[in-house]
C-alpha positions in Angstrom: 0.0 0.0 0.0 1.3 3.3 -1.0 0.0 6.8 -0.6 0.0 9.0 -3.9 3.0 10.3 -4.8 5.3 8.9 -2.1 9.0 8.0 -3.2 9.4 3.8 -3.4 12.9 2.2 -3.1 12.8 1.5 -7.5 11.5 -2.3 -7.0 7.5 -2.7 -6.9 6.4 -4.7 -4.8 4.4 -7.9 -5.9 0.7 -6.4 -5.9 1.7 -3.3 -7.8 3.3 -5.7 -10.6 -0.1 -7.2 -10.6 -2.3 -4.5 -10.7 -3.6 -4.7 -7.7 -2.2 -2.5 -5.1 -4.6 -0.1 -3.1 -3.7 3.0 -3.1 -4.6 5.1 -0.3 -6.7 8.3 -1.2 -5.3 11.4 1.0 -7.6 12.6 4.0 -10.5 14.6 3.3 -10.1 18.4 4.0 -11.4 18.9 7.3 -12.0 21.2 10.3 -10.3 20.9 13.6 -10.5 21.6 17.1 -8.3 22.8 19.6 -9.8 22.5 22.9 -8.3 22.1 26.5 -8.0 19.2 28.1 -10.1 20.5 30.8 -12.0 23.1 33.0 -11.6 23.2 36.3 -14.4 25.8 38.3 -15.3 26.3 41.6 -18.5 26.9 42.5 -19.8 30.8 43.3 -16.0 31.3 41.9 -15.4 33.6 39.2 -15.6 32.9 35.4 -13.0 30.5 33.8 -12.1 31.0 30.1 -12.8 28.0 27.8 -11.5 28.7 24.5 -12.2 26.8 21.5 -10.0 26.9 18.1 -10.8 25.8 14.8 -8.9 25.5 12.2 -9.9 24.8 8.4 -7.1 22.6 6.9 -8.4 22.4 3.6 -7.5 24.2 0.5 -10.7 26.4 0.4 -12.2 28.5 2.8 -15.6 27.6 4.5 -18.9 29.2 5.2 -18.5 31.0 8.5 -18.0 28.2 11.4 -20.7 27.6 14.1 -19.7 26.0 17.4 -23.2 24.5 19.5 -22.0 23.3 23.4 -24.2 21.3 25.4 -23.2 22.1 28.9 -23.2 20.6 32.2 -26.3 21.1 34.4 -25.3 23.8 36.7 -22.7 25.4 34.7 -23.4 28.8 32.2 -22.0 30.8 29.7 -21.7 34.8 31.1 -20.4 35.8 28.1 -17.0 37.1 26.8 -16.2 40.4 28.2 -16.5 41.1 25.2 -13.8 43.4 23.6 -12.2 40.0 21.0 -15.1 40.3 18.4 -13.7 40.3 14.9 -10.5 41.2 16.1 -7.6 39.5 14.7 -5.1 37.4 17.2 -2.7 36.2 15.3 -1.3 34.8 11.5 -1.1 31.3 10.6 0.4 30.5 7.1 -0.7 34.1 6.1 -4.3 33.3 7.4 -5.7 35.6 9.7 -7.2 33.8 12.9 -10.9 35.0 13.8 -11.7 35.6 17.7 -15.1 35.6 18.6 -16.6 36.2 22.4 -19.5 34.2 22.4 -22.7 35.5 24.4 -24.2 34.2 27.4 -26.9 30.9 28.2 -27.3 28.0 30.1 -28.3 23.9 28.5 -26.9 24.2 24.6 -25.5 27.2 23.8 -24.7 28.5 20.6 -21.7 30.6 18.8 -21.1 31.9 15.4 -18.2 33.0 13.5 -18.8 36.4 11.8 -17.2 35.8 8.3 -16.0 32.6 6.2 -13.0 30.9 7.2 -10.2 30.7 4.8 -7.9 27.8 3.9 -5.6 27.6 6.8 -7.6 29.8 8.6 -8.9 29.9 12.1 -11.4 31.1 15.0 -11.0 31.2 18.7 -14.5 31.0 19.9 -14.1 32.4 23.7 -16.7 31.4 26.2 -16.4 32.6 30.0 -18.2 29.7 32.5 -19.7 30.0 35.6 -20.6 27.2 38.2 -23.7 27.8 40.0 -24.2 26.4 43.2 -25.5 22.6 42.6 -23.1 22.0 39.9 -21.3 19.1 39.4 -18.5 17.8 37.4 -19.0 16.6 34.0 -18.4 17.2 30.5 -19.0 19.8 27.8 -19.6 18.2 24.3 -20.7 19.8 21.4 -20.2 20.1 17.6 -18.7 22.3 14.8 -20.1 23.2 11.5 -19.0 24.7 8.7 -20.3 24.2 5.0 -19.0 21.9 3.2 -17.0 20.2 5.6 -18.2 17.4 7.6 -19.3 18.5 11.4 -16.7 17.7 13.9 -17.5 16.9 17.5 -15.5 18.6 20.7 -15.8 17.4 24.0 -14.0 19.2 27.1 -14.3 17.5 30.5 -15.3 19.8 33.5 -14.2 19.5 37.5 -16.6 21.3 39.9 -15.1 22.1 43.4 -17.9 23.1 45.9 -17.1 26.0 48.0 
């Protein structure tokens, strides 16, 4: 088995002399996230910061990325402090990286980029959680969109510690 266009040693091997090696098509073009391994909050503490990145790796950009969390029962989103949106934080291959403060809610929550993401591109989605006072630990999945890639789940475990 050999992927497309990787050197060989000059001698094919016996499948390829027979026609029927497999040739392994490259990975589809896809989004991914760069989440933390964790959260840790304490309960009536202040917000933590849970940022999410994702980053188009394909070779065209993407309709504007939408991340939807599903969190923990007792734990909310109070919003960003928001002073990030649309700003950019840094370059990657010449892409500029998106950072978006996403709003408050509690149960599934919902954030939106605010333009199209380009080929190498990425967006920090920034959301600030609080632990209300019957939390308890758990975790925060959720998934990202992004025409025409394929959705792409996240998942970000969360430790409560009662004050």
């Amino acid at each position: 088995m050999r992927w497309p266009g990787e050197q060989t040693s000059g001698t094919a091997t016996a499948e390829e002399q027979a026609g029927t090696a497999t040739v392994v098509e490259p990975r589809a073009e896809a989004l991914v996230p760069i989440v933390p391994e964790g959260v840790a909050l304490t309960t009536g503490g202040p917000p933590v910061a849970l940022p999410v990145i994702v980053r188009n790796t394909g070779s065209t950009p993407v309709a504007a990325p939408t991340l939807v969390l599903t969190l923990p029962d007792g734990v909310q989103v109070v919003g960003s402090g928001n002073n990030l949106r649309g700003r950019p934080l840094l370059r990657w291959e010449g892409a500029v990286a998106q950072a978006i403060g996403c709003g408050p809610g509690k149960g599934t929550v919902t954030c939106r980029a605010e333009a199209e993401l380009p080929a190498g591109g990425s967006v920090t989605f920034l959301f600030r959680l609080l632990a209300g006072p019957k939390s308890t630990s758990g975790t925060i999945t959720g998934t990202v969109t992004a025409a025409p890639r394929q959705p792409v789940r996240v998942e970000v475990p969360v430790a409560i510690t009662q004050k």
